[in-house]
C-alpha positions as CSV (number, residue, x, y, z in Angstrom):
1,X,-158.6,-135.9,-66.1
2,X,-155.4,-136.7,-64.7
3,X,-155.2,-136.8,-60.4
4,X,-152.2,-135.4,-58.9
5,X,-150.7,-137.7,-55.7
6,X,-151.4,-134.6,-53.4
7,X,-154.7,-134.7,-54.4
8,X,-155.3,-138.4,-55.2
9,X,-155.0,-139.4,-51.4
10,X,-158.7,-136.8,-50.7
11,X,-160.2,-138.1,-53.8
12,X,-159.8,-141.7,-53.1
13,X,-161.3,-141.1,-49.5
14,X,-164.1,-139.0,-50.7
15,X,-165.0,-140.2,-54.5
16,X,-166.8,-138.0,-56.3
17,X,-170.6,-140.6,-57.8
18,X,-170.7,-138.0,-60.7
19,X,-167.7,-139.0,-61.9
20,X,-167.9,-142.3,-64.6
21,X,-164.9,-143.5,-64.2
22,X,-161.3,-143.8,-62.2
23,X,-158.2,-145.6,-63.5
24,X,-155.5,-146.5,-60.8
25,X,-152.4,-147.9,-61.8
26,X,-149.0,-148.9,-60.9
27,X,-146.0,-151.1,-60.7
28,X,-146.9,-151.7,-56.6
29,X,-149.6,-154.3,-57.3
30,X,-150.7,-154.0,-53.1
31,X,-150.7,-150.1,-53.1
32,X,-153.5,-150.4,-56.5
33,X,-155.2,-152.7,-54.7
34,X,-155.3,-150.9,-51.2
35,X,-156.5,-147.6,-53.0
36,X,-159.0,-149.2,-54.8
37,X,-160.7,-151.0,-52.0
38,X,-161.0,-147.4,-50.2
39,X,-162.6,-146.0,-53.3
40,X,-165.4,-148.7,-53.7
41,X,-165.6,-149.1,-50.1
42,X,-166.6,-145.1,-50.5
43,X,-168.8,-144.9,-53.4
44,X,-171.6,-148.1,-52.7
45,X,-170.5,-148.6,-48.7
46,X,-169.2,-151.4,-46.6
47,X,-172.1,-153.5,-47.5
48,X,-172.5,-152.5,-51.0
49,X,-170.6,-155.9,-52.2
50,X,-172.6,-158.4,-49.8
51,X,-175.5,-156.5,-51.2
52,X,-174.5,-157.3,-54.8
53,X,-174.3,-153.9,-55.7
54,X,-170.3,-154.5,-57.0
55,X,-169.8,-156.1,-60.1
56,X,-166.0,-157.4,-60.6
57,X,-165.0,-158.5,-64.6
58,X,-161.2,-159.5,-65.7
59,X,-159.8,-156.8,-68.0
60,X,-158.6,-159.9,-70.5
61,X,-162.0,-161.2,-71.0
62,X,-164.1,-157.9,-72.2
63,X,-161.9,-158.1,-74.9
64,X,-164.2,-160.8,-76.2
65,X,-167.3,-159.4,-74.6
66,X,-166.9,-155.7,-75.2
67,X,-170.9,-155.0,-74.9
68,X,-170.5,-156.9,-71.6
69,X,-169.0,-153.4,-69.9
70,X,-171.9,-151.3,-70.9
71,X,-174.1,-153.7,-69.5
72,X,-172.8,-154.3,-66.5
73,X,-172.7,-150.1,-66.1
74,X,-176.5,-149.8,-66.9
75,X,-177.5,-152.9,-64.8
76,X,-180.1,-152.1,-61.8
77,X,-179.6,-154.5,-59.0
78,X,-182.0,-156.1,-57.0
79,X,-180.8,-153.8,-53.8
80,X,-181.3,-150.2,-53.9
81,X,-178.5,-148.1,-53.4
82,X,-175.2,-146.8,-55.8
83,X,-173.7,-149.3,-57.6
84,X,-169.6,-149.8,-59.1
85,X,-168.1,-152.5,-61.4
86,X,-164.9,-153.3,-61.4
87,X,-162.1,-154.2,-63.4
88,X,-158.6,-155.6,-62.7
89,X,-155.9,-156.8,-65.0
90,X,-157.0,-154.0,-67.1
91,X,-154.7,-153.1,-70.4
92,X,-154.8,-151.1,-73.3
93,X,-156.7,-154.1,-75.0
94,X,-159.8,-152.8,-72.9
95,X,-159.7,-149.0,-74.2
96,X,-162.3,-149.5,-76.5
97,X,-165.0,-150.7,-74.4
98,X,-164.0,-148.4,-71.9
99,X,-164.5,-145.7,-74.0
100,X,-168.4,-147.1,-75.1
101,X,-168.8,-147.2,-71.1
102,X,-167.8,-143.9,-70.6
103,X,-169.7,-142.6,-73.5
104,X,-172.8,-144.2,-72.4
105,X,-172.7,-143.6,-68.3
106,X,-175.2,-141.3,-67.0
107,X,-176.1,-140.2,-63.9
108,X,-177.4,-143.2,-61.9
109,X,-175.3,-145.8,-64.1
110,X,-172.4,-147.7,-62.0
111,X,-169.2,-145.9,-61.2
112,X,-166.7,-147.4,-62.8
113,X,-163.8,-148.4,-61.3
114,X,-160.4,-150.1,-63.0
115,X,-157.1,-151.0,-61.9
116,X,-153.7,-151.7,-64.3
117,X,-150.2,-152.4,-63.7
118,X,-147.4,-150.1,-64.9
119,X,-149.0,-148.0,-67.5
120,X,-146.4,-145.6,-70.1
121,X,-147.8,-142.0,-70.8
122,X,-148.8,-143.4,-73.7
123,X,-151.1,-146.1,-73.2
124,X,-154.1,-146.0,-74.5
125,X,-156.3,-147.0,-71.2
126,X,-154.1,-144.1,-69.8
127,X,-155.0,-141.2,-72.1
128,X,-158.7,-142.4,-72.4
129,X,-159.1,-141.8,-68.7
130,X,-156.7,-138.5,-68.3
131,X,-158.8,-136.8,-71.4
132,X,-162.3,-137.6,-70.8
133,X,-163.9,-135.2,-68.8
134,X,-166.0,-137.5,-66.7
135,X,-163.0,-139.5,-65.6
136,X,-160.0,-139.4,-63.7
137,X,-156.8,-141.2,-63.8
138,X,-154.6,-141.9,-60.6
139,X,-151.1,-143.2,-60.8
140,X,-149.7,-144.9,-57.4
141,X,-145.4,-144.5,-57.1
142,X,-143.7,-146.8,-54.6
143,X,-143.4,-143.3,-52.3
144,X,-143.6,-144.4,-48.5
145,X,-147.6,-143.3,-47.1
146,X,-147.4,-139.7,-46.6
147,X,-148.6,-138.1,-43.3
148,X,-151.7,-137.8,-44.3
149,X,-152.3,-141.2,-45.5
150,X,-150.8,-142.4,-42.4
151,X,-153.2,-140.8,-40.1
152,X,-156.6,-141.8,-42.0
153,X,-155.2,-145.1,-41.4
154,X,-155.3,-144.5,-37.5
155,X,-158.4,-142.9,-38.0
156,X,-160.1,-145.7,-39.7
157,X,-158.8,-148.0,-36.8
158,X,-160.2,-145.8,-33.9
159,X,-156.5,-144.5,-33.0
160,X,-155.3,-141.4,-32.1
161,X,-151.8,-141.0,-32.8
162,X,-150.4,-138.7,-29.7
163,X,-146.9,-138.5,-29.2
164,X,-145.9,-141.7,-31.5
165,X,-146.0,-140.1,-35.1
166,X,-142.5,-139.9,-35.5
167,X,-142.3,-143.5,-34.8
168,X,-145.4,-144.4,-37.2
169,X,-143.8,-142.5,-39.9
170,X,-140.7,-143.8,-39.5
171,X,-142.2,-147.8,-39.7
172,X,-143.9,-146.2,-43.0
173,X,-140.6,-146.0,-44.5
174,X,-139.7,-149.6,-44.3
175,X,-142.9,-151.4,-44.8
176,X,-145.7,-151.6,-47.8
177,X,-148.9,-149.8,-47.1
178,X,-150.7,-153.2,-46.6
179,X,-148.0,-154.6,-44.0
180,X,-148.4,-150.8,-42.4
181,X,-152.3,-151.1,-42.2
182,X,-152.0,-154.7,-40.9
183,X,-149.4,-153.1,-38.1
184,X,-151.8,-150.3,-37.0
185,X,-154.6,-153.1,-37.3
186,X,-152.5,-155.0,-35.0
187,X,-152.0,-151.9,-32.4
188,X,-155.9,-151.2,-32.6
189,X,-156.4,-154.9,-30.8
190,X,-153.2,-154.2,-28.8
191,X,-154.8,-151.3,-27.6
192,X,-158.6,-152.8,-27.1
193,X,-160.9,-150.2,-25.1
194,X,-158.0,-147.9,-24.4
195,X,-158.5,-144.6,-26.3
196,X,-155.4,-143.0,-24.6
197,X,-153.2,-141.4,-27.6
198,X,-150.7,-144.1,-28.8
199,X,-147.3,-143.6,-27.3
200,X,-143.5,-145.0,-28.9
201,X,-143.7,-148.0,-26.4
202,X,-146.9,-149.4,-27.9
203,X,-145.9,-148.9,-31.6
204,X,-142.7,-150.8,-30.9
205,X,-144.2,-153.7,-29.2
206,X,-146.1,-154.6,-32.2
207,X,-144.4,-152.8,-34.9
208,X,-143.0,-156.4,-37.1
209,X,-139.9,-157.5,-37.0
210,X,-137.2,-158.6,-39.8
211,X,-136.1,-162.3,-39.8
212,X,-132.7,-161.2,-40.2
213,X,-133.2,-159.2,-37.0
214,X,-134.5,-161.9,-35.3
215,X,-131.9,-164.4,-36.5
216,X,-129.5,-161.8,-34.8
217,X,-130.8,-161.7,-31.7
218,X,-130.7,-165.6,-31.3
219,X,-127.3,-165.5,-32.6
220,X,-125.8,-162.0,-30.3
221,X,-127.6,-163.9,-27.3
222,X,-125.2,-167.0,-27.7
223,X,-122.1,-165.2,-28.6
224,X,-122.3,-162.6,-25.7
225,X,-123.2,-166.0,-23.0
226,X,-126.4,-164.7,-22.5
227,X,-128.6,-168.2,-21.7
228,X,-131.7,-166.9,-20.4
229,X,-132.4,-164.8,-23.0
230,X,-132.0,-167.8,-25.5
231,X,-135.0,-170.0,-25.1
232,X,-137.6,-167.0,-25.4
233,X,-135.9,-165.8,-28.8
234,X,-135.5,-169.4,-30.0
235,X,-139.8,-169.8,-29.2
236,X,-140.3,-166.6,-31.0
237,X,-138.0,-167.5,-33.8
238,X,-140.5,-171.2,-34.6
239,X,-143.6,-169.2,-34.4
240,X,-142.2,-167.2,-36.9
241,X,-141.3,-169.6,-38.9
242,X,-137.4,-170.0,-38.8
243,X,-136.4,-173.2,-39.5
244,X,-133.5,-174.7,-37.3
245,X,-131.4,-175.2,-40.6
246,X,-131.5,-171.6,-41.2
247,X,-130.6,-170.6,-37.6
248,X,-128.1,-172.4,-37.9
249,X,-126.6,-171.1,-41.1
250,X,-126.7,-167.9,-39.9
251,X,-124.7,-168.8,-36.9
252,X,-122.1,-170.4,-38.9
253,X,-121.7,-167.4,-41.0
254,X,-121.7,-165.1,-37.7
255,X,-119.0,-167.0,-35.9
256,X,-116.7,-167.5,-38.9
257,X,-116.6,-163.9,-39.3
258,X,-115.3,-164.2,-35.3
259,X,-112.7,-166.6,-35.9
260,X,-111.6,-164.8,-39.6
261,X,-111.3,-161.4,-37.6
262,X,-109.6,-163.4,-34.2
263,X,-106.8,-164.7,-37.1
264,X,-106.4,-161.3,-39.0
265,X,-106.7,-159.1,-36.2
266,X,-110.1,-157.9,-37.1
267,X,-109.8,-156.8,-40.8
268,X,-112.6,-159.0,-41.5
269,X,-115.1,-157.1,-39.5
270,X,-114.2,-154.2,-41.7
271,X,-116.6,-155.5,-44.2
272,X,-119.2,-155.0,-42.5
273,X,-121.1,-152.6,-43.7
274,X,-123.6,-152.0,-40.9
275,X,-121.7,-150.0,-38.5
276,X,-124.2,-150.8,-35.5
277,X,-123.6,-154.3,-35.9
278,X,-119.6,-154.2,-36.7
279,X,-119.4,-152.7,-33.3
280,X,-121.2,-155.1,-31.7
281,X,-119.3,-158.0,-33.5
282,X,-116.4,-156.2,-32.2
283,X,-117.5,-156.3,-28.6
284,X,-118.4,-160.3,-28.7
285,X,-114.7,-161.0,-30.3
286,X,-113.5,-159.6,-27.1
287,X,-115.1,-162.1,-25.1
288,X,-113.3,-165.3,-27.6
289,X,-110.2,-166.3,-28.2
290,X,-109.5,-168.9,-31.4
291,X,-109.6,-172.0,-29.7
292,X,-113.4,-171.5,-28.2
293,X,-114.3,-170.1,-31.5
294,X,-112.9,-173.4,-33.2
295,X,-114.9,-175.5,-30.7
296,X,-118.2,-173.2,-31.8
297,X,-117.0,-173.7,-35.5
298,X,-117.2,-177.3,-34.6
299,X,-120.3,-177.6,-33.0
300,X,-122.0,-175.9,-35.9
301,X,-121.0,-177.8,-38.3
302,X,-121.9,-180.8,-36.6
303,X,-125.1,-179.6,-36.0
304,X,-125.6,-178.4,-39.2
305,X,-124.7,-182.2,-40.5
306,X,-127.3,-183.6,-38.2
307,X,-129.9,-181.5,-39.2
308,X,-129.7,-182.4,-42.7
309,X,-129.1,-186.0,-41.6
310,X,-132.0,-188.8,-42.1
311,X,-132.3,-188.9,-38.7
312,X,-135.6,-188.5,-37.4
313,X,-134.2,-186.3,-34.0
314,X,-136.2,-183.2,-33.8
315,X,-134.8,-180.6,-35.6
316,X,-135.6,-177.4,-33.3
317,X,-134.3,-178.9,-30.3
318,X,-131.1,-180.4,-32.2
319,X,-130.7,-176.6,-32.9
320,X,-131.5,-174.8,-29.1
321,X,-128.7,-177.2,-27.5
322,X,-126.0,-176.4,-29.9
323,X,-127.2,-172.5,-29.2
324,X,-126.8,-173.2,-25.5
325,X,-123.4,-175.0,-25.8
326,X,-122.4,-171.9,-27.9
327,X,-123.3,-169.5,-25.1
328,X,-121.5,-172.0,-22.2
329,X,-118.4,-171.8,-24.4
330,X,-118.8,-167.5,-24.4
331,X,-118.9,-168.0,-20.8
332,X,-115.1,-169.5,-20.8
């Protein structure tokens, strides 16, 4: 049988044991994945695997071994308790044996559980699980989590989401389900023995942030003179990471895209797309005039040529004093 997305989300949560099988597929190899760790974790319980009561084959090799599936299905483990094998890289080359485990499976037997990649309507693997009446098949689209996925994550993590839902759902929208469930993983511990509802301060303090944003930050707090802000950015920018070299491309794009919109008049911030950031671009060529923006050009390069020098001079610092100098010559 085939699982709707409305109604995949409850099924996946709540499995049903007197069902043989469930397919999940789709192009999103971490959503798959994700889904099918909350279906097993659902059907033989959080211990179920140390317990060996999980049994994990590789689609490719039961195509050698096809009696290997309905063994594995009518095993009985050494612990009691329900049982599920699993099986990832799963194709249409696997149908067959699927179809014997399927046919076989009685009440008591091991749930079986596969996942697949991209899967076309007709795929073989696909209409074996949508057709049999003991089985269901789930496909998983790149949609951002819906509500209601969002808030079983909070409630799997002890959270309660109060006035900050807006903000989760809108973090949903830019991140993959398994950088959003390491987020609210990261607010949980954030938010150690504090069972207050979750409020838009505490989602944004540890809601991740971009490189690129990052890189702007270092790169807006030199332009606009603003040196005490520079050091903490820079420290935050290393434990992420960053390397100087890149920092320092960045800023070498940044200011000649000053000194191209100081020559032209400012057609050259024009092209920039992001409106938020033209503006601001806008506001920092107020504060240059060519010649200072020649001098940044100049330390730049030169500090871009000793960074990719021989020298043994240590890069980060090499970097954080050509930032400062940068910010001393915004400050006229």
């Amino acid at each position: 049988m085939k699982l709707a997305p409305r109604d995949a989300a409850r099924y996946f949560a709540r499995p049903d044991p007197g069902v043989a099988g469930l397919l999940i597929h789709g192009a999103d190899a971490m959503r798959v994945a994700l889904r099918r760790q909350k279906v097993i974790a659902a059907l033989i319980g959080p211990e179920g695997a140390e317990e060996m009561r999980l049994t994990r084959l590789q689609g490719p090799a039961l195509r050698r071994d096809a009696a290997a599936l309905v063994d594995a299905v009518k095993a009985r483990g050494f612990f009691p308790g329900p049982r599920a094998v699993f099986i990832e890289e799963a194709g249409d080359g696997i149908a067959e044996p699927c179809r014997a485990a399927l046919e076989a499976w009685a009440p008591g037997d091991a749930n079986l559980v596969v996942t697949a990649g991209t899967l076309r309507p007709g795929s073989a693997l696909r209409k074996l699980f949508e057709e049999r009446h003991n089985a269901y098949a789930a496909a998983i689209y790149d949609d951002p989590p819906g509500r209601d996925e969002v808030e079983a994550m909070l409630r799997d993590a002890g959270l309660a989401p109060g006035g900050a839902m807006d903000d989760l759902m809108a973090l949903a929208g830019g991140l993959d389900p398994g950088e959003l469930r390491q987020t609210i993983e990261k607010i949980a511990l954030y938010k150690h023995g504090d069972a207050a509802p979750l409020t838009s301060a505490e989602v944004a303090a540890c809601a991740p942030e971009s490189r690129e944003a990052a890189l702007d930050d270092a790169i807006d707090a030199a332009a606009e003179a603003r040196l005490a802000a520079l050091a903490p950015i820079l420290r935050r920018l290393e434990a992420q990471g960053v390397t100087p070299v890149a920092l320092c491309i960045g800023a070498l794009r940044h200011f000649r895209t000053l000194h191209a919109a100081a020559v032209d008049g400012g057609a050259a911030l024009r092209q920039q797309r992001n409106i938020k950031r033209r503006e601001r671009m806008q506001k920092q060529l107020r504060g240059w005039d060519r010649r200072r923006l020649e001098r940044a050009l100049a330390t730049l390069v030169e500090t871009d040529l000793a960074l990719r020098s021989t020298r043994n001079a240590p890069a980060m610092p090499v970097m954080e004093r050509a930032m400062i100098r940068l910010a001393m010559l915004a400050r006229g």
